[in-house]
SEDRENZA-224430 format. One record per residue (C-alpha): z, x, y. Coordinates in nm, 2 decimals, decimal comma, always signed. Layout:
<rs>
+--------+--------+--------+
:     zz :     xx :     yy :
+--------+--------+--------+
:      Z :      X :      Y :
...
+--------+--------+--------+
</rs>
This chain:
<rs>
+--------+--------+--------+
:     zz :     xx :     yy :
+--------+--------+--------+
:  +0,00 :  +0,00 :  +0,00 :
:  +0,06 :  +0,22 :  +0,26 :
:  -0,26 :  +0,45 :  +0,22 :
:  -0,42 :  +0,08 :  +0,26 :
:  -0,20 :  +0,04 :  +0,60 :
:  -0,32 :  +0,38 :  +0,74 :
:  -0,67 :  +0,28 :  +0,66 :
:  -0,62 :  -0,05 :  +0,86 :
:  -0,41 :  +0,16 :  +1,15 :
:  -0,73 :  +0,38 :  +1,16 :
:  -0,93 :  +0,13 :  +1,16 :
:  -0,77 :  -0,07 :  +1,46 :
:  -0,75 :  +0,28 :  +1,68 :
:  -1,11 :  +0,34 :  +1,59 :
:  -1,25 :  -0,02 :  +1,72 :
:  -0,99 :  -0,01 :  +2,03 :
:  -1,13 :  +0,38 :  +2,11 :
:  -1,49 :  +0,20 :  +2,05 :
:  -1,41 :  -0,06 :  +2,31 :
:  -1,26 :  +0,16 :  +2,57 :
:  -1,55 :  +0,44 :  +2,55 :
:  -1,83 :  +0,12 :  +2,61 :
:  -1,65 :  +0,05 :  +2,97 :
:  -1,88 :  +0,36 :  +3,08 :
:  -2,17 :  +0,13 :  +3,04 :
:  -1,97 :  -0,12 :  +3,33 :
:  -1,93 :  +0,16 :  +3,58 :
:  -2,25 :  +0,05 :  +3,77 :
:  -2,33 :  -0,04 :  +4,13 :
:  -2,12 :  -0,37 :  +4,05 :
:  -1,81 :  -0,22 :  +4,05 :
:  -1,86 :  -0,03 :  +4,32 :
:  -1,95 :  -0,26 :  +4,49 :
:  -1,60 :  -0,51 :  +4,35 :
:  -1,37 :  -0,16 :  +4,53 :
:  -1,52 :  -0,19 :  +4,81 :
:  -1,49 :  -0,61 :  +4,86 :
:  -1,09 :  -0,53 :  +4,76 :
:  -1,09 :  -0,25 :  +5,00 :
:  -1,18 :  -0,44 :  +5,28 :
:  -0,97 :  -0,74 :  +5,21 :
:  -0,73 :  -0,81 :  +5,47 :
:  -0,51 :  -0,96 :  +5,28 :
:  -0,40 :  -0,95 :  +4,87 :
:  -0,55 :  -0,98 :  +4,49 :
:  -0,54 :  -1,27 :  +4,36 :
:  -0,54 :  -1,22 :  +3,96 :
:  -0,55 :  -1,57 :  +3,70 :
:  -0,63 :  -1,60 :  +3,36 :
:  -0,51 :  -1,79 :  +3,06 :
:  -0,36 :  -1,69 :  +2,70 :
:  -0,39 :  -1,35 :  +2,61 :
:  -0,65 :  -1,26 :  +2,94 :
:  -0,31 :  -1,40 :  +3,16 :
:  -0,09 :  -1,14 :  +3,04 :
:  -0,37 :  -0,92 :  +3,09 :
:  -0,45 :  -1,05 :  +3,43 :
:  -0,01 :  -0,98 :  +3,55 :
:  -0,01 :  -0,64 :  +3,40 :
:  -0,33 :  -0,54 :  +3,64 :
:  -0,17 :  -0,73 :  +3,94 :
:  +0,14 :  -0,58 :  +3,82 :
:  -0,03 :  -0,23 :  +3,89 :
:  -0,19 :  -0,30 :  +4,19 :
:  +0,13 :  -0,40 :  +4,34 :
:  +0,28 :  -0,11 :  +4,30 :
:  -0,04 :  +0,13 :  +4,39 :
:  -0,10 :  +0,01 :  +4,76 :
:  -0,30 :  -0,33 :  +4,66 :
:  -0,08 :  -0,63 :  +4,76 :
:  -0,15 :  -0,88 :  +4,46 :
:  -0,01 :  -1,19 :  +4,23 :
:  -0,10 :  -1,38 :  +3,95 :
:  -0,19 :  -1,75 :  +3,95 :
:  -0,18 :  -1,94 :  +3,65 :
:  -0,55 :  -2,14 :  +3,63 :
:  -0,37 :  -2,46 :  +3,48 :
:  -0,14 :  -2,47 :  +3,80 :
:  -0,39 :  -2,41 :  +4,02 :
:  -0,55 :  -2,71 :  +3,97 :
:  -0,14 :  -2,89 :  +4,03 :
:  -0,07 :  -2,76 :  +4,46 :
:  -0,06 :  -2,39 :  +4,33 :
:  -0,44 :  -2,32 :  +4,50 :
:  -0,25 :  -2,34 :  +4,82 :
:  -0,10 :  -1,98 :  +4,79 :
:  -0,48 :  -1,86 :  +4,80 :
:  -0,57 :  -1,80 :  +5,15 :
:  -0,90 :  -1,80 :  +5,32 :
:  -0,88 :  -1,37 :  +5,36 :
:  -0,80 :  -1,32 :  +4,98 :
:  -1,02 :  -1,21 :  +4,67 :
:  -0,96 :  -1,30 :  +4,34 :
:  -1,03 :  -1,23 :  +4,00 :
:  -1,02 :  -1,42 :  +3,69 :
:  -1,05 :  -1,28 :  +3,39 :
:  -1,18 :  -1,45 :  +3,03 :
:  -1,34 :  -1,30 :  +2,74 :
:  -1,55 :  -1,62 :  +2,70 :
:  -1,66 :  -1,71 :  +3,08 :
:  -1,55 :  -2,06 :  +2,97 :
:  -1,25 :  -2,16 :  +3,07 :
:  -1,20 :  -2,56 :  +3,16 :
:  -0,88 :  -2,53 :  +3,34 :
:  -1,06 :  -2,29 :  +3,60 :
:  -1,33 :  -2,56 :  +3,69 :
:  -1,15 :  -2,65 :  +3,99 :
:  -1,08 :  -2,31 :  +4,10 :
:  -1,46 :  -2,26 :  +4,11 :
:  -1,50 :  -2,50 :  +4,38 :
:  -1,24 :  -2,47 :  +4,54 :
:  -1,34 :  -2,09 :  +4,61 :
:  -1,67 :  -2,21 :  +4,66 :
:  -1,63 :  -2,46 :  +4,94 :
:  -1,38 :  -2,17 :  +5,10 :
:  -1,60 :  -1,92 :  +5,08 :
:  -1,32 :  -1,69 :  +4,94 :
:  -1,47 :  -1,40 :  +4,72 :
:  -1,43 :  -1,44 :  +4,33 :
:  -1,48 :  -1,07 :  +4,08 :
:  -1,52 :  -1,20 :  +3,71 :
:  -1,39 :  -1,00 :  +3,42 :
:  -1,58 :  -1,16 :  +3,13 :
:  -1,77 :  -1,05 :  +2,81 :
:  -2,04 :  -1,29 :  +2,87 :
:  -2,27 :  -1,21 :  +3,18 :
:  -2,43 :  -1,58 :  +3,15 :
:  -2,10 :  -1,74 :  +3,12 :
:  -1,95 :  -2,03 :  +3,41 :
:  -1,70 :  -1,79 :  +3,50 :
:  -2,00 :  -1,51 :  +3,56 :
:  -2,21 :  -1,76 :  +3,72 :
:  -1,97 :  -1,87 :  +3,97 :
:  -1,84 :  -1,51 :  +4,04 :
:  -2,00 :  -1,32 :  +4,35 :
:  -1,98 :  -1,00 :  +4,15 :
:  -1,93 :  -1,01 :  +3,80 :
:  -1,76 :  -0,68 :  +3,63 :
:  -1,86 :  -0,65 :  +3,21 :
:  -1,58 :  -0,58 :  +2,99 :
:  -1,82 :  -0,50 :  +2,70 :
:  -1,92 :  -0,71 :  +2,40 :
:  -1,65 :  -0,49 :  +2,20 :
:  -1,56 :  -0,63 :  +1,77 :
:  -1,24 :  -0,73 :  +1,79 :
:  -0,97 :  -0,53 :  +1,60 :
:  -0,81 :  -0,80 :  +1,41 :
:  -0,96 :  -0,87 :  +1,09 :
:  -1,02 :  -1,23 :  +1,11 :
:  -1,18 :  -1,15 :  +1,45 :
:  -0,98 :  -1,37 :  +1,61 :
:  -0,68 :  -1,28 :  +1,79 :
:  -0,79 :  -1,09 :  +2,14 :
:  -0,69 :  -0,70 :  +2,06 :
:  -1,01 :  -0,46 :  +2,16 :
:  -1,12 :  -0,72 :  +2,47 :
:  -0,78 :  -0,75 :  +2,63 :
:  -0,73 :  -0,34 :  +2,56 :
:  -1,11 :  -0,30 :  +2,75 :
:  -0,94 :  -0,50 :  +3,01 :
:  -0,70 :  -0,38 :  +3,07 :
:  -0,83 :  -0,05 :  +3,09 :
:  -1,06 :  -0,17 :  +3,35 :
:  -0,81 :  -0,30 :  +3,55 :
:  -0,68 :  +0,07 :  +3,58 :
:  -0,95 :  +0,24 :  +3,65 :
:  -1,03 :  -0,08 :  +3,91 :
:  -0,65 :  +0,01 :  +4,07 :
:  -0,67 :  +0,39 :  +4,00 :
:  -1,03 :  +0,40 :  +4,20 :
:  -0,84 :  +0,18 :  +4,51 :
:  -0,55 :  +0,40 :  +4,50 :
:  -0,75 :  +0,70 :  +4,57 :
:  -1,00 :  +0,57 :  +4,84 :
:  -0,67 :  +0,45 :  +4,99 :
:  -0,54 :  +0,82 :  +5,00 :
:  -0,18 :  +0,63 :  +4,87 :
:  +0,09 :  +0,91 :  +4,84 :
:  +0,36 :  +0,96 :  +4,61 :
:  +0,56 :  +0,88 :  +4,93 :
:  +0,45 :  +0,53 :  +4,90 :
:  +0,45 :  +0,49 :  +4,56 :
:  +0,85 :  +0,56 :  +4,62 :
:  +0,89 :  +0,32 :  +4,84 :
:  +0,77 :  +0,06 :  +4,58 :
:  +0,98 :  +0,16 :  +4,34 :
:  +1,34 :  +0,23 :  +4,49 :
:  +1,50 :  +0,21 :  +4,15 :
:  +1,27 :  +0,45 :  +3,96 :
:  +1,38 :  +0,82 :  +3,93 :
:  +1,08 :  +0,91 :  +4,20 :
:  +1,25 :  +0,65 :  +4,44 :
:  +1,56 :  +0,84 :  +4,42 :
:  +1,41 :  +1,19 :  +4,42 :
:  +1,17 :  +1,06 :  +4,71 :
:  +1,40 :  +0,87 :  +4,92 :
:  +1,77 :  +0,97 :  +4,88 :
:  +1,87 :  +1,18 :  +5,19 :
:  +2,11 :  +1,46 :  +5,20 :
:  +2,36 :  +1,25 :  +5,38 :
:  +2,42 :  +1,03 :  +5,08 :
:  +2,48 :  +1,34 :  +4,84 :
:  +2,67 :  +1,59 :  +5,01 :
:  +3,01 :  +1,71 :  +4,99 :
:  +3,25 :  +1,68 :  +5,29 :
:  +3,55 :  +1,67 :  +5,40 :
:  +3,79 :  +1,88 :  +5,16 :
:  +3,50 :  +1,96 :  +4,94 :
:  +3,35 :  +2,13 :  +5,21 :
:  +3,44 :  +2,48 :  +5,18 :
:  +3,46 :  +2,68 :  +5,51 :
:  +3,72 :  +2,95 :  +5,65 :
:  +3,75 :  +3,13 :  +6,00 :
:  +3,61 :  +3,48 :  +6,09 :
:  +3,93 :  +3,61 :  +6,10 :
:  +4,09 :  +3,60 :  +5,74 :
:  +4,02 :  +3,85 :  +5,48 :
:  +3,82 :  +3,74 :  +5,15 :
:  +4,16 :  +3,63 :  +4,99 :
:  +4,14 :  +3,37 :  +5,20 :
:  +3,77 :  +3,31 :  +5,07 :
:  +3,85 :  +3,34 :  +4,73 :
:  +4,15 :  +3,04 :  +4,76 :
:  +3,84 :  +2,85 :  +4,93 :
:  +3,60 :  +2,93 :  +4,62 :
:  +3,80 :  +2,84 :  +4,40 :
:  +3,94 :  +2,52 :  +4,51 :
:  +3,76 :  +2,16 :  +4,55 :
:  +3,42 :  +2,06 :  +4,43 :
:  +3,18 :  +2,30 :  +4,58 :
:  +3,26 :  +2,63 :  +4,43 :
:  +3,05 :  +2,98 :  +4,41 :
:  +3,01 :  +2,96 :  +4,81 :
:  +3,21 :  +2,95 :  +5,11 :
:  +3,12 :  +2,92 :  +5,46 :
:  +3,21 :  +3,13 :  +5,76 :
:  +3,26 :  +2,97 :  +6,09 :
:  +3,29 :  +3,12 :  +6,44 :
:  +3,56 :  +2,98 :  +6,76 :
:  +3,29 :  +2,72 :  +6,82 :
:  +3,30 :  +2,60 :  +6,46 :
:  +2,92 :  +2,76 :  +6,44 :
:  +2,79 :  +2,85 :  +6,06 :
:  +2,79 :  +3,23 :  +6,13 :
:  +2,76 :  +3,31 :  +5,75 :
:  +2,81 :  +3,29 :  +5,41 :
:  +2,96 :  +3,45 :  +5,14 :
:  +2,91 :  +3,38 :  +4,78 :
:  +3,04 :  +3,48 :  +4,41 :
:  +2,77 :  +3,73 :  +4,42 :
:  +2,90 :  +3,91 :  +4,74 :
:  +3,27 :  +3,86 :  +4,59 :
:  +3,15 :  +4,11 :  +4,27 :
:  +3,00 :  +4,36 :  +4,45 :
:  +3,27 :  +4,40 :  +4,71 :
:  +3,51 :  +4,45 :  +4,42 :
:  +3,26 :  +4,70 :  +4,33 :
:  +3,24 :  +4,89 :  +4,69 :
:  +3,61 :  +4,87 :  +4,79 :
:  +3,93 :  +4,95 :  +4,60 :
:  +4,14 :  +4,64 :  +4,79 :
:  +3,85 :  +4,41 :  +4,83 :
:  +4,07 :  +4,09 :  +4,88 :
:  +4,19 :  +4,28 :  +5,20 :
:  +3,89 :  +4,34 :  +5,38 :
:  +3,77 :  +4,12 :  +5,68 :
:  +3,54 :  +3,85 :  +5,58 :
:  +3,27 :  +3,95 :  +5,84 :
:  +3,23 :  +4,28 :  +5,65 :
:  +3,15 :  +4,10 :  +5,36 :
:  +2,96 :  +3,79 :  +5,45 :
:  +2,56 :  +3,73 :  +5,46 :
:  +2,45 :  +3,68 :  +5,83 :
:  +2,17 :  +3,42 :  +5,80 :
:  +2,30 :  +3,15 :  +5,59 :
:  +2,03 :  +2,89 :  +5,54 :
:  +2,10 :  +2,52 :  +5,63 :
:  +1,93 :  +2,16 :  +5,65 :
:  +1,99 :  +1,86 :  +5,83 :
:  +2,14 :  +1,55 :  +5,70 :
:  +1,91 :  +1,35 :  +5,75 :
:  +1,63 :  +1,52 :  +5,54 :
:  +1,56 :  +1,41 :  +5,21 :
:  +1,72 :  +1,54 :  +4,91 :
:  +1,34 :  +1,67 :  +4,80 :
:  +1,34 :  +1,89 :  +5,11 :
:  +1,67 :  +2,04 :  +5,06 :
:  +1,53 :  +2,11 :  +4,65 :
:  +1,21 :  +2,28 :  +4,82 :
:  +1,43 :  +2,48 :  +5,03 :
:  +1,65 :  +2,61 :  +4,79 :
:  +1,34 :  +2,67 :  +4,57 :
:  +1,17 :  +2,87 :  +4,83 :
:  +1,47 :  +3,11 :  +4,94 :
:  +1,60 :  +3,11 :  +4,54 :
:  +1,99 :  +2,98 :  +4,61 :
:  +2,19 :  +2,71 :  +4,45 :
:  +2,29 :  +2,53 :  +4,78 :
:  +2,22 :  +2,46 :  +5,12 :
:  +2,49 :  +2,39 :  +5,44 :
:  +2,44 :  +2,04 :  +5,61 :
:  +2,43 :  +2,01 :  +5,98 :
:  +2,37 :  +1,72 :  +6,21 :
:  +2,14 :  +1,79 :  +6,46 :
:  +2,16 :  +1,46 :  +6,67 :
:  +2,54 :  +1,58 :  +6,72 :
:  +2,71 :  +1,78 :  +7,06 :
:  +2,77 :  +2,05 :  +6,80 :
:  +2,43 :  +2,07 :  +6,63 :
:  +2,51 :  +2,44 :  +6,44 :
:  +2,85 :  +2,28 :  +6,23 :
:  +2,86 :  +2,23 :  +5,91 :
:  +2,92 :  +1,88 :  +5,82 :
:  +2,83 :  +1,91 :  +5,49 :
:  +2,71 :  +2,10 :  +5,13 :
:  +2,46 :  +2,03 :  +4,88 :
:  +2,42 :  +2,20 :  +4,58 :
:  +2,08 :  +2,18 :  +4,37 :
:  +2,30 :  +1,97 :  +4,10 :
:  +2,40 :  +1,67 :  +4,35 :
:  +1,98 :  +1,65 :  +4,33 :
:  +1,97 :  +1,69 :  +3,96 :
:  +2,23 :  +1,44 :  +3,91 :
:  +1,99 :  +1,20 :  +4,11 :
:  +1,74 :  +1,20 :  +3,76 :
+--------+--------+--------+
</rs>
């Protein structure tokens, strides 16, 4: 039995791969011609189908959504029952049906028509209603259906679907959308948070902010190192409360290296000079970019828009932005 199940799961792939590879023959002029009429709409993507092609038909509005295409799905058999009133004169929609003939879409046909409101077809069948009615009609290919008894929709809805991609992938790039935008859209996704957290909402403060004087000695830095959340780095400010430097674990072994009572020398002897530091209200991906670029673990937080625009108000460490993933 189950080298009789592989053969079938071959099979399937094989017929699905079939029907994907025969969209090629449906790049032409037409659907060319159906990005352009979406890229010009001034308003959204309006996506129905029933049974199988409706599922289809939210998936690809789905996507569009989310890649820079405002769109929603309208169910044909509630069109027809006050739902035609969420189409609006500046809209373009698309119906989608293996067959072309679909009853329940009758009266979005004419209602379209007497509007004058743009319909893209997604059919199998080129002489079909749904074709006739369309003003440009895009060929999902006359692909054998993967189910055995050649009934239930499995290589048509997979061609598609497909075609619904490439439809959204092609508006997404003559749209030049960013991964900025695509952030936005998604606010709970891990490239929301990676995209649109700001420092200000991960950074440590207050006593895990680790900062001593100019005039201690490095025992004083090594009680600041070692205490709180933000340890391995401590930060030197001046009279004025200025970030005049840094010193970090690093610096700590190679003192104990260069002088026989390190813990008693002054911590200006010791500390780096040009301690590198971000604004709060940059994004966390900034702060990573930063700390890839100068190869350190963390980065000081300042708040530029304050009287005191050179003290530390904060620190980030490169795992507050891991911890956002």
């Amino acid at each position: 039995m189950s080298n009789e199940l592989k053969t079938e799961a071959l099979r399937v792939l094989d017929l699905e791969l079939k029907s994907i590879s025969q969209l090629k023959e449906s790049l032409d002029s037409s659907f060319f011609e159906a990005v352009d009429l979406i890229l010009n709409c001034s308003s959204k993507v309006i996506i129905t189908g029933i049974g199988k092609s409706g599922l289809i038909g939210r998936k690809i509005s789905s996507t569009l959504s989310s890649t820079g295409t405002p769109s929603l799905y309208l169910h044909p058999a509630e069109s027809s029952h006050g739902d035609l009133g969420v189409i609006q004169s500046e809209d373009v929609v698309i119906a989608i049906s293996k067959s072309g003939e679909v009853a329940e879409m009758s009266s979005l046909y004419n209602y379209l028509a007497r509007k004058g409101i743009p319909l893209i077809a997604m059919t199998a069948k080129p002489e079909s209603s749904l074709a006739k009615n369309s003003t440009i009609c895009l060929n999902i290919g006359q692909s054998k259906e993967a189910c055995p008894l050649g009934l239930a929709p499995t290589s048509s809805t997979t061609s598609t679907l497909v075609l619904g991609d490439i439809l959204a992938m092609c508006l997404l790039k003559a749209r030049g959308f960013s991964e900025k935008e695509f952030a936005e859209y998604h606010p709970g996704g891990a490239l929301g948070r990676k995209l649109l957290t700001r420092v200000k909402d991960v950074m440590l403060t207050g006593d895990a902010l680790p900062l001593v004087s100019t005039d201690v000695n490095m025992s004083a830095v090594v009680s600041a190192m070692t205490g709180g959340e933000a340890r391995g780095v401590v930060g030197i400010i001046d009279e004025n409360k200025h970030l005049v430097g840094i010193v970090t674990d690093g610096d700590i072994r190679r003192s104990l290296v260069k002088y026989d009572n390190a813990l008693l020398v002054p911590v200006t002897d010791i500390m780096s000079t040009d301690p590198k530091t971000i604004d709060k209200e940059e994004l966390t991906a900034k702060a990573r970019f930063l700390m890839d670029s100068f190869q350190i673990q963390s980065l000081f937080v300042v708040d530029k828009s304050s009287s005191n625009p050179l003290q530390p108000v904060g620190h980030i460490r490169v795992h507050n932005i891991l911890n956002l993933y």
